[in-house]
C-alpha positions as CSV (number, residue, x, y, z in Angstrom):
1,X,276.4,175.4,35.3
2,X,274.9,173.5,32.0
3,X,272.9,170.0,32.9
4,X,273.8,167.1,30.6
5,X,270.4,165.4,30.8
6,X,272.0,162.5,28.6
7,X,274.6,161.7,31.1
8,X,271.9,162.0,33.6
9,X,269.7,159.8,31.9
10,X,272.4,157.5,30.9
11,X,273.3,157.4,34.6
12,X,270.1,156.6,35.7
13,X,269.5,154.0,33.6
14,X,272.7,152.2,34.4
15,X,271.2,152.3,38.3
16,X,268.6,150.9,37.1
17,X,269.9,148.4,35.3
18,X,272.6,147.9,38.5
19,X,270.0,147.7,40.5
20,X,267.7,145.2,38.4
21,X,271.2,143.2,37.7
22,X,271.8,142.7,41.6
23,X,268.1,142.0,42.7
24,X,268.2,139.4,40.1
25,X,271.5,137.7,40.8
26,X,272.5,138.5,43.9
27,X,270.0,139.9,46.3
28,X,267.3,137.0,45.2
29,X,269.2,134.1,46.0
30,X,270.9,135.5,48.9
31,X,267.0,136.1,50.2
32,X,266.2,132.7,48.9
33,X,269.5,131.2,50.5
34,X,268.0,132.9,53.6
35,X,264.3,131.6,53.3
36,X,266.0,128.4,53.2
37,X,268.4,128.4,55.6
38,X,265.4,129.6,58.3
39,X,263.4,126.9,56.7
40,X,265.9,124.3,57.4
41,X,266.5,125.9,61.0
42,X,262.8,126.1,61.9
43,X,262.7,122.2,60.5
44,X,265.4,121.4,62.6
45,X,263.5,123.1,65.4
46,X,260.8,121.2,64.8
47,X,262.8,118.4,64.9
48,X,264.6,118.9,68.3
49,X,261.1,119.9,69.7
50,X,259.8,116.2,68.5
51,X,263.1,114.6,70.3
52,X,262.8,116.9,73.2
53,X,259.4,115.4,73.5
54,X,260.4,112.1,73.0
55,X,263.0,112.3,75.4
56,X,260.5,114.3,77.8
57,X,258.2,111.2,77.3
58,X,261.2,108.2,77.7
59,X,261.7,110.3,80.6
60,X,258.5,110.6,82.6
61,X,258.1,106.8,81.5
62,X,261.5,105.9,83.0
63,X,260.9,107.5,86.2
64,X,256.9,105.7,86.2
65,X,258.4,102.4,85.4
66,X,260.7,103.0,88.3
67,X,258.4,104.0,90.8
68,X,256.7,101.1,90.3
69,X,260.0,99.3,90.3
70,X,260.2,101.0,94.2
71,X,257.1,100.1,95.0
72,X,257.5,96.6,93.5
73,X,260.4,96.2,95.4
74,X,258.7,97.7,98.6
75,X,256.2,95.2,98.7
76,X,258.7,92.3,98.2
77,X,260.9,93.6,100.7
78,X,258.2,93.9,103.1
79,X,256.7,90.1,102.4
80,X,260.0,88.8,102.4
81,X,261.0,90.0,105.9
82,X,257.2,89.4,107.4
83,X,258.0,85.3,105.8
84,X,261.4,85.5,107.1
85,X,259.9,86.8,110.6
86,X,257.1,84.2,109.7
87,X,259.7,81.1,109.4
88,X,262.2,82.8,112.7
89,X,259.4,82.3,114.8
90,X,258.1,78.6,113.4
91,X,261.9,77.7,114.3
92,X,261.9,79.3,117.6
93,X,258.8,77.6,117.8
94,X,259.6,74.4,117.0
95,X,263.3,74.5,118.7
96,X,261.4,76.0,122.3
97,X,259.3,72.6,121.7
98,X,262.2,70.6,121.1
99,X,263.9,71.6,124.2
100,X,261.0,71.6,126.6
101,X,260.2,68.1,125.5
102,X,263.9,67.3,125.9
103,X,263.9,68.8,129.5
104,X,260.5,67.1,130.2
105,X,262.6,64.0,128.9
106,X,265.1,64.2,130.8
107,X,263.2,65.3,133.8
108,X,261.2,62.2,133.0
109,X,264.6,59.8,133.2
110,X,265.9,61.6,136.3
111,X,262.3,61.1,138.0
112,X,262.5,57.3,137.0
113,X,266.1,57.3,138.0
114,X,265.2,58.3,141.3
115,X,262.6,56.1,141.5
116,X,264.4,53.1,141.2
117,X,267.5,54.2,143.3
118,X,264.6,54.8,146.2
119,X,263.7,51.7,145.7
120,X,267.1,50.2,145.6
121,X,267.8,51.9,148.9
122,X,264.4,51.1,150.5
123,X,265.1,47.1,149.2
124,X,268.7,47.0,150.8
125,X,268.0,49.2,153.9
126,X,265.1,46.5,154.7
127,X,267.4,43.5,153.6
128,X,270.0,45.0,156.1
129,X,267.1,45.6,158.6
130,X,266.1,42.3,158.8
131,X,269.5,41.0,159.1
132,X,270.1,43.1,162.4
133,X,266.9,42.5,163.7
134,X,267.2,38.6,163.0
135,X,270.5,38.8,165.0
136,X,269.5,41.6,168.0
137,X,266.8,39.1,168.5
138,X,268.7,36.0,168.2
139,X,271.4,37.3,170.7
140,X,268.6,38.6,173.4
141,X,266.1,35.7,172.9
142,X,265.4,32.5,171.6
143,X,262.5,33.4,170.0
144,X,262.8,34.0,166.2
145,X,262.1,37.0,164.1
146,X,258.6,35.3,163.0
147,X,257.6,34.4,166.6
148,X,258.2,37.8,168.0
149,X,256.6,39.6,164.9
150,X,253.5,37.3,165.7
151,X,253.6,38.5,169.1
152,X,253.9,42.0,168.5
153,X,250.3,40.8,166.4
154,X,248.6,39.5,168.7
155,X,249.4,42.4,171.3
156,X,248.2,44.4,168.7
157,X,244.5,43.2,168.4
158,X,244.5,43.2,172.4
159,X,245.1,46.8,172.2
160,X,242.7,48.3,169.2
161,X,240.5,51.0,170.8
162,X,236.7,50.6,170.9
163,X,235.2,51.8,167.1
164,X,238.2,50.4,165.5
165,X,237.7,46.7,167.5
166,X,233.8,47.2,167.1
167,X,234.5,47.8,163.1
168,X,236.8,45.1,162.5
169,X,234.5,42.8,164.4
170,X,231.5,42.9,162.2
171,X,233.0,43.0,159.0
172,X,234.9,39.4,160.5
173,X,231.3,38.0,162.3
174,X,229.8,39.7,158.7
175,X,232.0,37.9,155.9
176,X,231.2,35.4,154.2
177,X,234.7,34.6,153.5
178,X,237.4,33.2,156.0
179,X,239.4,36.3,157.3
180,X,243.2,36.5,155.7
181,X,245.8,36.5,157.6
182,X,249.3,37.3,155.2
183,X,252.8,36.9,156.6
184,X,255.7,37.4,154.5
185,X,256.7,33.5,155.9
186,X,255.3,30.4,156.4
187,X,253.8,30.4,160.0
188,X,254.2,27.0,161.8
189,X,251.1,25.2,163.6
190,X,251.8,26.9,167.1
191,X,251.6,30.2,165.7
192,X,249.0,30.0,163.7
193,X,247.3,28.4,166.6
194,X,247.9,31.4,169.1
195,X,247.0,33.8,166.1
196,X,243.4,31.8,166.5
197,X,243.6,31.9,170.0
198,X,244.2,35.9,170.2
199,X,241.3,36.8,167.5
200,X,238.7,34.5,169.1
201,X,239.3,35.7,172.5
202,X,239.5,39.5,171.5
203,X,236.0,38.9,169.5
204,X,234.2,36.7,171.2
205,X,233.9,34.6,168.7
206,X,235.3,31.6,166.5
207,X,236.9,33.5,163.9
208,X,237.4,31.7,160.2
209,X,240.7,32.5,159.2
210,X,242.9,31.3,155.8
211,X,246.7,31.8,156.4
212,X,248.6,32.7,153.6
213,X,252.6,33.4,153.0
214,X,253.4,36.2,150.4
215,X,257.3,36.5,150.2
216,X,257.2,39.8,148.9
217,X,255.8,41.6,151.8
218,X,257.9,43.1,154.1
219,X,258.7,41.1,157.0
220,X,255.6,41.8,159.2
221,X,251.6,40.1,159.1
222,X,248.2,41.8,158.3
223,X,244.7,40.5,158.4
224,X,242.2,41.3,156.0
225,X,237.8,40.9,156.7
226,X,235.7,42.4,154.4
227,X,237.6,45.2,153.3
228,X,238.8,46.1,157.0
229,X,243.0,45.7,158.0
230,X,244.2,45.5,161.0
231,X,248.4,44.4,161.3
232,X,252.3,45.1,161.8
233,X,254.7,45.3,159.8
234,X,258.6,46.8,160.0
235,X,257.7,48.5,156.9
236,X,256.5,50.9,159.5
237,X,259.6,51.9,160.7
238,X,261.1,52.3,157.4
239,X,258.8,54.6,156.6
240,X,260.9,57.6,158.1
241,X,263.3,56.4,156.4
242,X,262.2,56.0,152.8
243,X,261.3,60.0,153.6
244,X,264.1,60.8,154.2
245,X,265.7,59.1,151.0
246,X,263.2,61.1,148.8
247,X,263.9,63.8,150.6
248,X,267.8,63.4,150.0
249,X,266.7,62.5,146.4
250,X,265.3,65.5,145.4
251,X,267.9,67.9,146.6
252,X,269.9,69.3,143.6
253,X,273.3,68.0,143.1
254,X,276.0,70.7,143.6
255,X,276.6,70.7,139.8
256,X,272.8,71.1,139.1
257,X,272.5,73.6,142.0
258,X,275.9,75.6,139.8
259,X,274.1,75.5,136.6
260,X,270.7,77.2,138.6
261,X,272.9,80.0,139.9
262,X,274.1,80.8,136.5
């Protein structure tokens, strides 16, 4: 078999050409297409690394800005409920004080309340005493209330014991002052006479004396030397008495006694 080298060489020279025609127009700006398509990827790349950063960045500032936020809020939390603890106890403070003093108050009022009704009591049980024993002794006697009480006196300094009598002597013999003698009445001559009589002879001496009438003492006398007493009175007997009011005074009521149970 014969060779044409023309066709041959024709041939090859059309590849060639074929080839040079395609590298030039086709494969050169498919490659350049390419180069620029990778160039815009990797810039886009780039790019979405920058934002990733970015967002990377907003993020860990975010989450710094709100732990601070937490702590922030932490510490307010925590000094708003030690003031609102702070201010709970003031209040309780101030409202504990409120009601003690309006206990002590009212424990005051009740205390002055029963003051005065024991004195009430003790002013119209005497009244009343006196009104019976001015009767009992104007039915059994004809001696009055005043005569008898200066009796019941003068027995009385007959019948002091030895220190007491020795005591109340010297400060009388010792003073420079007449001796007192205070009745809640006006004694009359006779009585104040015997009253002289009954110190003189129970001292042995002539005994100053100054009379006086103070209404406001219970019925009853007392003699006064020098700082020294010696006397009767029915105030005495009531004594029992007004202890037995305070007594009866200070017991709870039964609505007071309820409200302790509870």
């Amino acid at each position: 078999m014969l060779i044409d080298w023309f066709t041959v060489g024709a041939q090859a020279l059309n590849f060639l050409v074929l080839v040079w025609v395609l590298k030039h127009f086709l494969y050169k700006p498919i490659l350049d297409a390419i180069a620029a398509r990778e160039k815009g990827i990797a810039a886009k790349l780039a790019d979405a690394d920058g934002k990733t950063k970015e967002a990377q960045k907003q993020r860990d500032d975010f989450e710094a800005k709100n732990k601070a936020f937490d702590e922030q809020r932490g510490a307010l939390l925590s000094k708003a409920t030690d003031e609102a603890k702070t201010e709970h106890d003031r209040l309780f403070g101030e409202a504990r004080k409120e009601a003690d003093g309006f206990r002590a108050t009212q424990a005051t009022a009740l205390k002055s309340d029963q003051t005065r009704l024991g004195k009430e009591i003790m002013q119209t049980a005497s009244k009343e005493v006196f009104a019976i024993a001015r009767k009992t002794l104007a039915d059994l006697a004809t001696d009055s209330l005043e005569e008898r009480v200066g009796a019941v006196f003068t027995r009385r300094l007959s019948q002091m014991d030895g220190k007491a009598k020795e005591t109340l002597g010297a400060a009388l013999r010792s003073s420079k002052d007449p001796a007192v003698v205070q009745s809640a009445f006006e004694m009359p001559a006779d009585q104040r006479a015997t009253i002289q009589n009954a110190l003189n002879e129970t001292f042995s001496a002539e005994i100053r004396v100054r009379f006086e009438a103070v209404p406001d003492r219970i019925c009853g006398i007392e003699l006064t030397a020098d700082g020294q007493k010696v006397g009767w009175s029915i105030a005495e007997y009531l004594t029992s008495l007004d202890r037995k009011v305070d007594a009866l005074l200070k017991e709870p009521s039964p609505a007071e006694a309820a409200a302790a149970v509870k």
